[in-house]
N, C-alpha and C positions, 0 to 999 in steps of 0.2 A: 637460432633464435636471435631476431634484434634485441639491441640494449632496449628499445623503448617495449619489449614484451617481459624484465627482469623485474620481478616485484620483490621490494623488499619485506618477505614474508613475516621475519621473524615479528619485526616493527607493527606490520598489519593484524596480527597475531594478537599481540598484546592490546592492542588499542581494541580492537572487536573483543576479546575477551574478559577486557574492563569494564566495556559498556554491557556485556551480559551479564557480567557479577551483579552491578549494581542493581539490573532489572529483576533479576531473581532473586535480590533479596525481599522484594516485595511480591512478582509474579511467582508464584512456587508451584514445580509441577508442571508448566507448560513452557519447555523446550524448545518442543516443535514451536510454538506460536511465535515465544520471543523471537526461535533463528531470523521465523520468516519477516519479520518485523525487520530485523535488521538488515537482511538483506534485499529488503526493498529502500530502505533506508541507504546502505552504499551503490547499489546499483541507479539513484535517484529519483523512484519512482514514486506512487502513494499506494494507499493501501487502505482497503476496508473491510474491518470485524465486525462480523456479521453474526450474532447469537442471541439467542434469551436476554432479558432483562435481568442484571444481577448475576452476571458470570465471568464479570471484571473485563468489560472490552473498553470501557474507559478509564480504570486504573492502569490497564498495560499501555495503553497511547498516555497516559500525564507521566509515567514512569519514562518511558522513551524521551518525550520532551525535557522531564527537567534533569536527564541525565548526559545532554547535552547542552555546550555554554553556548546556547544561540535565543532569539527574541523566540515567546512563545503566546501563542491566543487559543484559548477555547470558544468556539462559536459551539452555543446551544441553539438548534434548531428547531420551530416550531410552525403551526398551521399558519401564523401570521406573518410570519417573517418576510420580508422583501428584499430581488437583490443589492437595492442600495444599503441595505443593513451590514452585506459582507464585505461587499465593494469599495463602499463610500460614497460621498455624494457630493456635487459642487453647488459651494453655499458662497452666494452673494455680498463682496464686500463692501458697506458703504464707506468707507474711510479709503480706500485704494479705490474703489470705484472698477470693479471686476469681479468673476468670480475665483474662487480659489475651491481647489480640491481637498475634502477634510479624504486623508484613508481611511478604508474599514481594518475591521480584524483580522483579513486573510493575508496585509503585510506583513506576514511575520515568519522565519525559518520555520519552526515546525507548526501547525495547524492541525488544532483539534477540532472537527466537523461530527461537534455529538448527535446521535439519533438522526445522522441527514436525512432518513427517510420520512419523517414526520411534519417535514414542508413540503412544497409545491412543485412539483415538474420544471415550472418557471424558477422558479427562486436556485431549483438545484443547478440549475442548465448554467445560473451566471457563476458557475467555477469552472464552468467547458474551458475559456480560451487561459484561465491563467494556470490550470492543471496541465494544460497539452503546453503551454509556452511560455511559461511563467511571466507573464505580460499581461496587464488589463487594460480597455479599452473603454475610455470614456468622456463624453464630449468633443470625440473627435483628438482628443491625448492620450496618450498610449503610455503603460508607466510600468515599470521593472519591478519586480518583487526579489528582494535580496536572496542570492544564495547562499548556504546549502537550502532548497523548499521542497515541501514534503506535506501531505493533505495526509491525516490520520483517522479518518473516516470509520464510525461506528452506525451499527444499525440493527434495530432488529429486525426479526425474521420476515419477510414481505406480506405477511397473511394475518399478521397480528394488528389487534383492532390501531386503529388511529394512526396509517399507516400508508405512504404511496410510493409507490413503485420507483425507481432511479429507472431516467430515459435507457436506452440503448447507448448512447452515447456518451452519457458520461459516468457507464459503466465499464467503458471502454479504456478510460483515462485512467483508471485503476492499474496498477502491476499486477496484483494479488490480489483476493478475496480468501481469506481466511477464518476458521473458526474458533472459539474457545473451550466449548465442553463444559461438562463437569470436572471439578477435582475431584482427584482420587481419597479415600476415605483419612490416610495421614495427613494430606494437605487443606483435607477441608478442618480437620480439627486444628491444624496450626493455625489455617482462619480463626474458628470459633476462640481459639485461648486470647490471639492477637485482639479482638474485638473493635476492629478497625471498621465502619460502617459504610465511610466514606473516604475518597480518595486524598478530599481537602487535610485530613488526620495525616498521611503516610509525610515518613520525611524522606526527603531525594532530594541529594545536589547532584550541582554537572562534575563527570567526573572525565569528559574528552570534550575538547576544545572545538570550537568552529572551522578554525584550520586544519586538526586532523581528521574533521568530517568528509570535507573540501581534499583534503590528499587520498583518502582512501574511496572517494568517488572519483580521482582520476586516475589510482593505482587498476580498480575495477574495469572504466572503459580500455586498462592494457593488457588486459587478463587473456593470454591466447585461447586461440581457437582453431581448432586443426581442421584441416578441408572436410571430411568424414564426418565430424558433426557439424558444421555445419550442413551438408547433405541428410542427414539424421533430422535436423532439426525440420528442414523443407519437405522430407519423407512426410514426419509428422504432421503438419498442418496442411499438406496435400491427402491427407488421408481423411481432415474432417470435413475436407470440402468435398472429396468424394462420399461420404458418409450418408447415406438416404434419408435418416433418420432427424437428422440437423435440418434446421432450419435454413442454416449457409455456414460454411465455416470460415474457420480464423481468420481473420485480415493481417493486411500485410504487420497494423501496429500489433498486433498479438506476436507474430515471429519475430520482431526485435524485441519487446518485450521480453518474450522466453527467453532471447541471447541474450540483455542485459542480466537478468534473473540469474541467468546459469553462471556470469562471470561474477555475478555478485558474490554467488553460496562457494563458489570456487575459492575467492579470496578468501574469505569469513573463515574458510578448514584450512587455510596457509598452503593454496595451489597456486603456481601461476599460470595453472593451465586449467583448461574444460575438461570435463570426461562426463560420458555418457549418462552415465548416473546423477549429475546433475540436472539434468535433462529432464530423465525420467520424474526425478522428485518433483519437478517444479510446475510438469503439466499441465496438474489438477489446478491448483493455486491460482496459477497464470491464465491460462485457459478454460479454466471451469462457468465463470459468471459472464464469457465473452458469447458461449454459447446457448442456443435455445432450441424444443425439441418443432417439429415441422409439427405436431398434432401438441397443441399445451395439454396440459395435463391440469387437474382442476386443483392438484396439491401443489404451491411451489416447491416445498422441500421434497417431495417425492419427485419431481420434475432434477430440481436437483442433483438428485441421487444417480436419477435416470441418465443425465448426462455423465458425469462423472464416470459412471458405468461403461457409457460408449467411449471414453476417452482411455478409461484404463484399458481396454478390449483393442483400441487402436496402439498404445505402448507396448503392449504384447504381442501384437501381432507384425511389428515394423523392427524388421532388424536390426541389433544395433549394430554399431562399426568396431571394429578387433583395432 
């Protein structure tokens, strides 16, 4: 193994372990959701919680945010919203006699995108180029958005009143789609005692820095990867394009997707390597909202399920590597 595949685990370790103390002391109860959070979070991708109204998908994103020391914005989205709202807009000076570009709120390391599905196909679409490249494009100038960036997208369920659909595309730009659930009956009572209503109430400082953000998303991109999964991983998303039932499967950004995914969760458990079982976990996550059924289904959450279903049934049936 090269030096440049040596991670220093123990270091990576703690810093990930830090940052989930802090979160669960306010997320309590949902493990799974923080890991996948954060592992979307080193691997650099974004991520949208998708559940009921009232089951804490935007207390787990402000938790995330302010438990990191980086710039952070909440965009509320609504039927009205426009994309120069997120963007920014260039506004006319007459004292310099030019225009100047004011930014929107989505210059910011972490990004809270609440309820994105309660605006417009249009409005959604103008986060396409700066999700895929962290670059926006305006006026014919083109402008950087600081790294570490990270879109923390909530939504609810696609069929609930006052509500539109996210394109195909820039469902795409997602790593993860993830859900919340209910809490289990101890945690919903530590709720009720806490009687925290709103997320504005909870107290969270940054407890990891912007630089150790930035080191463990480039520990992440060194995270090996042994020949066999990757063939593993190619089996995989060759199996949902053969799949009849599929609309089309994976594209090519869905299998790097999964591979950043797998070296993220690999870090996060102090590996410096892949193993197959990272894999497996991350299918659904990854690949779940990239796909759709050839005959929709007139439930989306049933449709959901339905896929999910064909996805588990293809990790099952694809060998893994010894």
């Amino acid at each position: 193994m090269s030096s440049k595949t040596v991670i220093p685990a123990p270091r990576a370790i703690e810093t990930v372990e830090r940052l989930r103390k802090n979160i669960e002391r306010t997320i309590r109860g949902k493990t799974e959701a923080v890991d996948k959070v954060i592992t979307c979070l080193l691997a650099g991708g974004h991520i949208l919680i998708e559940d009921l109204p009232g089951l804490g998908k935007t207390t787990l994103a402000y938790c995330l945010a302010r438990s990191i020391d980086c710039s952070f914005s909440r965009i509320q989205f609504t039927s009205d919203m426009l994309p120069s709202d997120i963007i920014g807009v260039s506004i006319y000076d007459e004292r310099e006699r030019e225009f100047t570009f004011k930014r929107g709120p989505i210059f910011a390391n972490v990004v809270l995108a609440d309820e994105i599905n309660r605006t417009t196909p249009k409005t959604q679409s103008s986060l396409l180029e700066v999700m895929g490249r962290a670059k926006i494009s305006v006026d014919g100038q083109t402008y950087t958005v600081p790294p570490p960036f990270m879109v923390i997208a909530t939504q609810n369920p696609v069929d609930y009143e006052g509500t539109f659909p996210l394109p195909e595309s820039q469902m795409d730009r997602f790593l993860m789609r993830i859900e919340m659930g209910y809490p289990d009956f101890e945690y919903e009572l530590d709720i009720l005692k806490d009687g925290h209503l709103h997320y504005d109430n909870l107290e969270a400082s940054p407890v990891v820095s912007k630089k150790e953000i930035l080191e463990l998303q480039g520990f992440t991109r060194d995270v090996f990867i042994e020949d066999t999964v990757y063939e593993y991983i190619v089996k995989l998303v060759t199996a949902t394009r053969a799949e009849s039932e599929f609309r089309s499967g994976v594209s090519p950004r869905g299998t790097l997707s999964l591979k950043a995914a797998a070296q993220a969760q690999a870090l996060a458990q102090g590996r410096a390597f892949v193993v197959p079982e990272d894999v497996q976990a991350l299918v659904l996550p990854v690949w779940g909202h990239r796909l759709a059924l050839r005959k929709p289904m007139s439930d989306p959450m049933e449709e959901r399920r339905s896929v999910e279903g064909l996805l588990q049934k293809i990790v099952e049936a694809t060998p893994e590597p010894t």
